[in-house]
N, C-alpha and C positions, 0 to 999 in steps of 0.2 A: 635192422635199419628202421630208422621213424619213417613213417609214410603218409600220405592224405591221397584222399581218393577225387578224384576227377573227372566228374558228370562218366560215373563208376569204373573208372579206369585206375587202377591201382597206382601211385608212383613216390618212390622213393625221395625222403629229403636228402639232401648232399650238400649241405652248405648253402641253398637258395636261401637266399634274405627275404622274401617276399610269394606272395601266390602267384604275383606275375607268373612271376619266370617258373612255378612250377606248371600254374597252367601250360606255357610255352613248354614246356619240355613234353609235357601228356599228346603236345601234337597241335593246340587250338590256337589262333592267333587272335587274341583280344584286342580290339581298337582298343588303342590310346593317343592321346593328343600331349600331355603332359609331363608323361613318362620317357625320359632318355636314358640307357642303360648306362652313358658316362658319364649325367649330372645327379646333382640329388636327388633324393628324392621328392614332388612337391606335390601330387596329390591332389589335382584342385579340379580338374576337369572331371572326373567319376565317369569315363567312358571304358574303364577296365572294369566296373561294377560286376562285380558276382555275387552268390547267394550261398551263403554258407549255413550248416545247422546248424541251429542254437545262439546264431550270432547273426542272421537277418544279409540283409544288402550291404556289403563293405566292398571298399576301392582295391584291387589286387595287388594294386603298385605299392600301398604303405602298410598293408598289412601283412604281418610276419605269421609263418606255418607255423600250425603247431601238430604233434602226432596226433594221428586219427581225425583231422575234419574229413569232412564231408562237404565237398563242392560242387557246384552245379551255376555251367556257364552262359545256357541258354535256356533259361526259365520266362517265362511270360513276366516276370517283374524285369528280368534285366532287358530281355527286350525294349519292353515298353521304356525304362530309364534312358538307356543309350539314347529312343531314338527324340526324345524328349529332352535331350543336353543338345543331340546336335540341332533340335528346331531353335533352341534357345539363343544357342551359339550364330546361328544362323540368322535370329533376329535382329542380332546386335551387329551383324556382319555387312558389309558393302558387296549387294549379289551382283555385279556388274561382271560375271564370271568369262562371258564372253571376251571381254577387252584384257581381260587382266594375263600378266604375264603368266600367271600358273600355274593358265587353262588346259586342263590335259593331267597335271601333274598335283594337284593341288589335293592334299588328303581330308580336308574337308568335303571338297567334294567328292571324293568320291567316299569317305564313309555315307554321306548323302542317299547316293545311290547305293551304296552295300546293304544299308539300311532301310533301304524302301520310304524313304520320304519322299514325299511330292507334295506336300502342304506347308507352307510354316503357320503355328497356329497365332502367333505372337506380332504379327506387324512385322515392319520394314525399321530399320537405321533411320530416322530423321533429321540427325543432325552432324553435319561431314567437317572431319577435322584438316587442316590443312595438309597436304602433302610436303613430307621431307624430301626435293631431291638435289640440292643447291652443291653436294659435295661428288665429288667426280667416280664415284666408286657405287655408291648403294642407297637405293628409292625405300624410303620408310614410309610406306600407307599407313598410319592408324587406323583408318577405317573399315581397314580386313582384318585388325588383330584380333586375335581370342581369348586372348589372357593366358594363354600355354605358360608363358614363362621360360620356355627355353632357350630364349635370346636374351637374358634377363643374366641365367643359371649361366651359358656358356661365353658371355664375357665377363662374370663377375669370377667362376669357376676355373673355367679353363685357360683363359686368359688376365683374369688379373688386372682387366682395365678398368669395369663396372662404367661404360659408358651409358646404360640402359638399365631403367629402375623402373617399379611401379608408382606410380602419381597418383593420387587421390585418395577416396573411396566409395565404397559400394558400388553404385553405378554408373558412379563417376569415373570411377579406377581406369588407367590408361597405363598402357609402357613408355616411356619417352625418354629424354638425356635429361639430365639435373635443369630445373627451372626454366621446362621447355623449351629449351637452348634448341639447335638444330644440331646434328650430326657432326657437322661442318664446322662445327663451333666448339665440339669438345674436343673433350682427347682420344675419342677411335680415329682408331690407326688402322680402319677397313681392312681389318682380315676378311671381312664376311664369314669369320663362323655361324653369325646371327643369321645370314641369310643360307648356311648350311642348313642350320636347323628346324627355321621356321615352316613348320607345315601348311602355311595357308601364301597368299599374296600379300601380307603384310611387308616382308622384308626381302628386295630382290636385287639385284647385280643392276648395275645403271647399264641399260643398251646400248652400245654404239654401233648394232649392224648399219641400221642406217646411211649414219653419214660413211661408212665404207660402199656400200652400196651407190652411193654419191660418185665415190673415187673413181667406182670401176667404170662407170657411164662418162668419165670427164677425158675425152681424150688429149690432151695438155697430160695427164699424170699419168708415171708408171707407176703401179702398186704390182709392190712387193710384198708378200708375206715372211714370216718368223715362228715353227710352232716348238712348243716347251716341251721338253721332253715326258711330264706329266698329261700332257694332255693327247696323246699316243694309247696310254693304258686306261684314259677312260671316255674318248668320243665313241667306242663301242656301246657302251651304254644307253645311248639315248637310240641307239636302233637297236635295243634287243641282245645284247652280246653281253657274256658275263664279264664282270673290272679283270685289270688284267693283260688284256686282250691285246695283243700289238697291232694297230693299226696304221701305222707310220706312210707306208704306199697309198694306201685309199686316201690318205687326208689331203696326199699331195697330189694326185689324181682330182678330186671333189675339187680343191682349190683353182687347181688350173683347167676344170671347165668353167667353171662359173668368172673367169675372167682374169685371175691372178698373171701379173707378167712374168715373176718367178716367185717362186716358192724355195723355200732356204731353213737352214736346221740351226733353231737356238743352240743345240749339241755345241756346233762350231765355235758361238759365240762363248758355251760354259769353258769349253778349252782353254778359249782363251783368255776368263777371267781367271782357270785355276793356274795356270803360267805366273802368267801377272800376281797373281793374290800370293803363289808361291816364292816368286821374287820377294815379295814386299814381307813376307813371313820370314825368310832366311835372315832378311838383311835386321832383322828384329831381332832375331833370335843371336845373331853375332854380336850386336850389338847391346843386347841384354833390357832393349828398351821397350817401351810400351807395350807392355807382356803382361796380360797376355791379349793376342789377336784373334778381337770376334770379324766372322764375315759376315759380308756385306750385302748378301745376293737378296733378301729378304725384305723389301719395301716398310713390310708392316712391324717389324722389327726395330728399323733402322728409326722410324717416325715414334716405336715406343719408347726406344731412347733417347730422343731429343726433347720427348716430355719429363720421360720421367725420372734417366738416369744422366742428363748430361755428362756430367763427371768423367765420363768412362766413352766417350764421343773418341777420345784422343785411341783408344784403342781399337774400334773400328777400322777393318781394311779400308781404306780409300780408292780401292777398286768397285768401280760403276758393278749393276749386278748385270748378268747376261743381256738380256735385256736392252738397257741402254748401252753396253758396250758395242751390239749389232747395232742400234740406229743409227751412234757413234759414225763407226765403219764405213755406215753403209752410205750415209749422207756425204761423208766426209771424203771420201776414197772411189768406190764405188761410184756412187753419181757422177764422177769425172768420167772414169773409165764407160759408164754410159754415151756421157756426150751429155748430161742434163744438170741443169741446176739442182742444187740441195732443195729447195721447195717445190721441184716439179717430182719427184722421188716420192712417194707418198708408202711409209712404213706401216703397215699391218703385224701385230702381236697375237697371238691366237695362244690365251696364256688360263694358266689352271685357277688364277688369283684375281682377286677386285682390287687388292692392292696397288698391284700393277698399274690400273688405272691412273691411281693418284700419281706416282711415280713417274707417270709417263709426262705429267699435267706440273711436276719440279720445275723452277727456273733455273735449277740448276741442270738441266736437261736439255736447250735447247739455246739455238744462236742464233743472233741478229732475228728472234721475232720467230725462227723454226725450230719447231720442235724436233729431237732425234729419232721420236717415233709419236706418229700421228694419230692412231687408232689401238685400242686393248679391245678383243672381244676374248672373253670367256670359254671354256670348252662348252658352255652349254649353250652360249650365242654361235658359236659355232655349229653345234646344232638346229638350232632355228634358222642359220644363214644356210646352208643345205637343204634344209624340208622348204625353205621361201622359193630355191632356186630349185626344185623339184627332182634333187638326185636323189638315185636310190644309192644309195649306199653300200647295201650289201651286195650288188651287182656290179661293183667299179672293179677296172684291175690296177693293181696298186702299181704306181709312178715313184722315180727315185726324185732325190732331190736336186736343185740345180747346181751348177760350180757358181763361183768360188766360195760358196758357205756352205756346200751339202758333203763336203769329206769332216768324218768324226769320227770320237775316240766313245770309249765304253764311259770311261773317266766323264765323262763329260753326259751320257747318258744317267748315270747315277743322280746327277745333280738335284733332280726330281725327288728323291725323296730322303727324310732324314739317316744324317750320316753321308750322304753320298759329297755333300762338296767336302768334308774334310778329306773322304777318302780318295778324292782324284788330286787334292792339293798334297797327300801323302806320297801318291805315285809319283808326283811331279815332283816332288823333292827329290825322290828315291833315283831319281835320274839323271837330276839336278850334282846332286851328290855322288852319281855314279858308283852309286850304291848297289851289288850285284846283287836284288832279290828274283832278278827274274818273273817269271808270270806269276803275278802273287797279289792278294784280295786281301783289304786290313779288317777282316771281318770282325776284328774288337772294335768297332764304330758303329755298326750296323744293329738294328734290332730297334723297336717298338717302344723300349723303356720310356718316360717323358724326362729323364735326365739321366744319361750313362757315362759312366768314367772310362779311359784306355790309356794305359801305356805302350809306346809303341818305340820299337827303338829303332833308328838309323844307322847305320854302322855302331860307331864311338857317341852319337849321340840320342838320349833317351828326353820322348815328348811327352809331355802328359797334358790328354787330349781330354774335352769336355763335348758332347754333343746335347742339343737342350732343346724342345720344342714345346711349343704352349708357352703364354710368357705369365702365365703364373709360376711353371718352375724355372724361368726367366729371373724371374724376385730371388727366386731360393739361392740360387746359382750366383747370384748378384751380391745377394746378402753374405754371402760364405764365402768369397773371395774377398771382398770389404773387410771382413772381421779377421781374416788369415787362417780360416778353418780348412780352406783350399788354396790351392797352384797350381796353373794351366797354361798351357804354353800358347794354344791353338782351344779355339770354342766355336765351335758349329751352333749356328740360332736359326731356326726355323718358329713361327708365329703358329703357324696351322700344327695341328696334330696329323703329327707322320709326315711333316712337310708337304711341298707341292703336289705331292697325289691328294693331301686331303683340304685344297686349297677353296677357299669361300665358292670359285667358279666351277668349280666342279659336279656330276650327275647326283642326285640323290638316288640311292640313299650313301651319303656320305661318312657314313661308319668305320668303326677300326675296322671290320673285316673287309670293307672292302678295300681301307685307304692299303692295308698288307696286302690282295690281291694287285693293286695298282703296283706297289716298290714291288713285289716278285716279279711284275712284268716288266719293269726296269730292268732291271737284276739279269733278268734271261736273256735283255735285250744285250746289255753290257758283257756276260759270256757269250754271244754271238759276234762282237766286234771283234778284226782283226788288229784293232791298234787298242791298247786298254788303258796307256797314259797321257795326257794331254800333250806333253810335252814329244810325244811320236806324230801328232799331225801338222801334214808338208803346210798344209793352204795355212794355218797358223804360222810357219816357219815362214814360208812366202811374203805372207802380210808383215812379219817383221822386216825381213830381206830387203823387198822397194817401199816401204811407208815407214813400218814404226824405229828401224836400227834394230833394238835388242828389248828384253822386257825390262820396263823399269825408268828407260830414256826419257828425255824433256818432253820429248813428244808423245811420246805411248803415255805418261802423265795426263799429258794436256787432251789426249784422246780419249783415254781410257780409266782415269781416274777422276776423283771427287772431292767434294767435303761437306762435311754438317754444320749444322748450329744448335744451339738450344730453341725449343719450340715451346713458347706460351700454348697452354692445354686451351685453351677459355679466355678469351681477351673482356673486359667489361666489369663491372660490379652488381651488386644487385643490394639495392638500400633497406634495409631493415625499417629503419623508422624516422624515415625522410632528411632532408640535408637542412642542417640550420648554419647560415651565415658564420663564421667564429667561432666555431661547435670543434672537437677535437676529434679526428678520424680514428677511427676502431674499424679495422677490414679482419674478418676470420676466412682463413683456407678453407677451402669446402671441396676440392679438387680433389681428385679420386687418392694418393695421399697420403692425404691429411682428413679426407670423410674414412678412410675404412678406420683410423686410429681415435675414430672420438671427435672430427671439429664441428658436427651438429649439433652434439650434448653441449662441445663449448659455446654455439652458436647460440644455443637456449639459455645455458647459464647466463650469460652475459645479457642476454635480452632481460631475464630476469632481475640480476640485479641491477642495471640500470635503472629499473623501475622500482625497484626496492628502496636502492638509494636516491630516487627522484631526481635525477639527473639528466631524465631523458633529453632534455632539451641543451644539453651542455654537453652531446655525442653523437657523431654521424658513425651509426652503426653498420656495416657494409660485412655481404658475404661477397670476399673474390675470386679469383683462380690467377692467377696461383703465385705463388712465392716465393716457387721453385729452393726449398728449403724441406721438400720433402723427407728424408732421410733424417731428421729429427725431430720429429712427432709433428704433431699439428699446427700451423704457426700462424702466427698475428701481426698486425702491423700496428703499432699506435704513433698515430702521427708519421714521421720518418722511420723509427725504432722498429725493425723486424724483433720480436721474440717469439723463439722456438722451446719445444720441449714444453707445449701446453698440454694437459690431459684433462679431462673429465673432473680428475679427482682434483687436480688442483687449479682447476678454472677458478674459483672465487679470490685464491692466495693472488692469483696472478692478477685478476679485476683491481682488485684493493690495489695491489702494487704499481700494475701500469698506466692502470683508470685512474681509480679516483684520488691516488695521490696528485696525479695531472694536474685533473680539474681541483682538487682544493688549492693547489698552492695557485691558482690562478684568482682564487676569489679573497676579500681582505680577510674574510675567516671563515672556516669550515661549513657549511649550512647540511651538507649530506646526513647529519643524523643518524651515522648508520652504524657508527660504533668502528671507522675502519683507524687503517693505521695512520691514514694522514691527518685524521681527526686529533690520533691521541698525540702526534708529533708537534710539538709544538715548535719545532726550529721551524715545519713545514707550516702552521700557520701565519708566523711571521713572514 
């Protein structure tokens, strides 16, 4: 086997792509800032710097082994390098460490301290960029970014939105959304992978302990809680306990000292959308129509499709996701049987996602002025709402949950993490159906892959099922159903990788290994339950019995269902080369798109040849968002006229065509000079 040795420790190559990861395996763990083992590779931060023979100071993350080096990880030059990025880093950084959400957690600082800094040699930040927090999900500080780039890498990557790009240069250079737009203004769909990632205070979950902490002081309001079945397997976390870990009793203990009136199981509520979503799936399937059916449980899914894919909106479940189905419920039902009004009822969310937040902030979510759930705190605001209210944690004894939401099925546990809601909407079929499978797990749904295929059969009838998380393979999955490359009867979407375990709110470090420690602790929880399909729990039976009738009815509709629209990504223009009176409007797509396919190069071309053919003053040149014509290439507007199917290559054929034949037939004869085709058209100079 080829080998390289490691500050003299022998170790075999096996396929490592990089010295990273051989270093890592030799035992030594190199700061890195820039290096994420699920995005590319980028290189830029040099805090993995080693010294290798014959080849000096190199980055470990992009350089590839080869047999026989010779490496050496803690030499007096890499020392000194490391600690000299992070005073740099540090210069250009907002020290306000104290106040920042971080604090405590923040891997700048603490390589800081790993490193033995106490000086910066370099000055202070002098000039503060305004704070992003206008969007109901996630606070983008500029002024703590590092340039890591892995909020950059993991929406452009894993995600497939590219709401976040590098701006400038040198040291000018900044991360931010296209043409300093705000957050709020593009088309993220606050997954918060970005704030999974980001190792510093630049990108963080918007708080709402606060105003809950309001709630609980207001005696007018009961507050209720709701916790997601992902966030069980990782509020261990932030007191010391490996992912994983069930702690379902303590959560509900913690909660109802610090003041909760009841505390109650999203489980319940999952139940109840797989029932429901199951209904709405059968009666599709009988019927042969809008096939196939994506769920709907997914906030940050459901808003990437209203950007990006409208089209395919019709095939969306119209069942609310857990979530809003208990605020649903709970306002609606519930608050009777209290004795209280729907807005003295105050709904707490205690959810693994920032998405969530948004979701909760829908008008399609709330009535007459109330929302169906008032508050989203995070699993790790849920930690900080514990350490404020000074529980120990590891000292509580765990409390069951309350009636009438705390009876649940396994089915409904799964829900958390990818694969899990198709497979409690399989159970529920299987029931539905009266189907004798007995105690039985559709384990062909299950698994880590970021897009798996399964057939799965029902008596006399066989599904073919899709599960797909990350919505970059969201695209793929999209695109190959479009073209007839595939058929799917049922498609599981989850946004986050591995679903709700690895959801934007969730503890760092947010990794595959741990988001698969979180689904196994799922998993165990689900073989612990004595009821394993939705369709077996009474308090779900019940709620149909005196409220909803049966699933499916005018009213479990009107309660428990929804609808979309299509969503403008970016509302506004942005004028190239200002507005002239009578001038002929030219708008190029710049929307994420129509930029990954080329509409910047068309953006330039066209500025170009405007100016080529001296017309500038004879076109209001505009980049817009969007056109919503995504699906066939890049697209333009001239005048009323959408034309699509612009490229790079043939931006000038289209100029001449859509421009300036315009504008010449508009003038008594050709003046553009340019040699185009309305020049040589003589019907067109007439």
């Amino acid at each position: 086997m080829p080998y390289v040795t490691v500050d003299g420790k022998t170790v075999e190559i096996n396929g490592e792509k990089n010295i990273l990861e051989l270093v890592r395996k030799a035992g030594i763990e190199l700061p890195t800032f820039c290096y994420h083992s699920e995005l590319s590779v980028y290189g830029a931060c040099r805090m993995c710097t080693v010294e290798v023979d014959n080849m000096g100071l190199v980055a470990a993350c992009s350089t590839a082994p080869r047999d026989g080096m010779v490496i050496r990880t803690n030499t007096k030059r890499t020392r000194r390098l490391r600690k000299m990025v992070v005073e740099l880093l540090l210069a250009n950084h907002h020290r306000d460490c104290t106040i920042c959400d971080k604090n405590g957690s923040c891997k700048l600082q603490s390589l800081a301290y790993q490193l033995g800094v106490r000086e910066v040699r370099f000055g202070e930040r002098d000039h503060m960029l305004p704070i992003d927090d206008e969007n109901p999900s996630i606070v983008r500080d500029p002024n703590k970014c590092i340039l890591c780039g892995d909020c950059v890498r993991v929406c452009s990557e894993i995600q497939g939105v590219g709401a976040l790009g590098f701006v400038g240069r040198g040291a000018d250079t900044c991360v931010s959304p296209a043409f300093g737009r705000k957050l709020g203004e593009v088309e993220c769909v606050y997954c918060g992978q970005c704030v999974a990632v980001c190792p510093t205070g630049a990108l963080t979950g918007k708080f709402e302990a606060e105003a809950v902490w309001n709630a609980l002081g207001d005696p007018s309001k009961v507050v209720v809680a709701q916790i997601a079945p992902a966030v069980r397997v990782a509020i261990g976390e932030i007191f010391g306990k490996e992912p994983g870990e069930l702690e379902t009793g303590k959560i509900v203990a913690a909660l109802k000292k610090i003041g909760f009136t009841k505390v109650f199981d999203t489980v319940f509520a999952a139940d109840l959308t797989a029932v429901e979503e199951c209904n709405e799936f059968l009666g599709r399937l009988s019927k042969g129509e809008r096939l196939p059916q994506f769920t709907s449980c997914c906030p940050g899914w459901v808003k990437f499709a209203e950007q990006h894919y409208p089209d395919i909106l019709d095939n969306i479940s119209t069942c609310k996701s857990p979530q809003q189905m208990f605020g649903s419920v709970v306002k609606k039902f519930y608050a009777k049987e209290l004795g209280v009004e729907p807005e003295d009822i105050y709904v707490v969310s205690v959810m693994p996602c920032t998405a969530k937040k948004f979701e909760a902030k829908r008008p399609e979510f709330a009535e007459g002025g109330v929302p169906d759930v008032d508050a989203v705190i995070s699993t790790n605001e849920l930690g900080l709402l514990l350490k404020q209210a000074g529980i120990v944690f590891e000292e509580l004894e765990g409390e069951a949950f309350d009636q009438p939401f705390g009876l649940t099925t396994g089915g409904g546990v799964i829900f958390g993490v990818t694969g899990g809601v198709a497979e409690a909407v399989l159970r529920t079929a299987a029931d539905v159906l009266e189907t004798d499978l007995g105690y039985v797990d559709f384990k062909e749904v299950r698994g880590f892959q970021g897009l798996r295929e399964a057939t799965v059969r029902l008596g006399d009838t066989e599904l073919n099922i899709a599960i797909v998380h990350g919505l970059a393979n969201v695209r793929k999955l999209l695109d190959a159903t479009r073209s007839g490359e595939a058929r799917y009867d049922l498609v599981e979407v989850m946004a986050c990788p591995g679903g709700c375990v690895g959801g934007g709110g969730q503890p760092q470090p947010n990794d595959t290994e741990s988001r698969k420690a979180r689904g196994k602790g799922l998993y165990a929880g689900d073989r612990l339950s004595q009821l394993r399909s939705p369709s077996e729990n009474l308090a779900v039976t019940k709620l149909y019995d005196e409220h909803l009738s049966e699933p499916g009815s005018d009213l479990a509709h009107e309660v428990l269902h929804t609808c979309y629209g299509s969503r403008r990504r970016i509302s506004g223009d942005i004028r190239i080369n200002g507005t002239k009176p009578g001038a002929l409007d030219v708008s190029i797509c710049v929307g994420t798109g129509c930029y990954v396919r080329g509409s910047y190069d068309v953006l330039q071309a066209f500025t170009k040849l405007s100016d080529q053919c001296d017309i500038e003053d004879k076109v209001n040149l505009k980049a817009t968002f969007c056109l919503e014509h995504c699906e066939n290439g890049v697209s333009i507007k001239v005048g009323d006229r959408i034309v699509t199917g612009v490229t790079p290559l043939n931006a000038k054929e289209i100029f001449e065509k859509e421009v300036l034949s315009k504008v010449c037939l508009n003038e008594a004869s050709c003046s553009c000079g340019s040699g185009c085709a309305a020049a040589d058209d003589e019907s067109a100079r007439r």
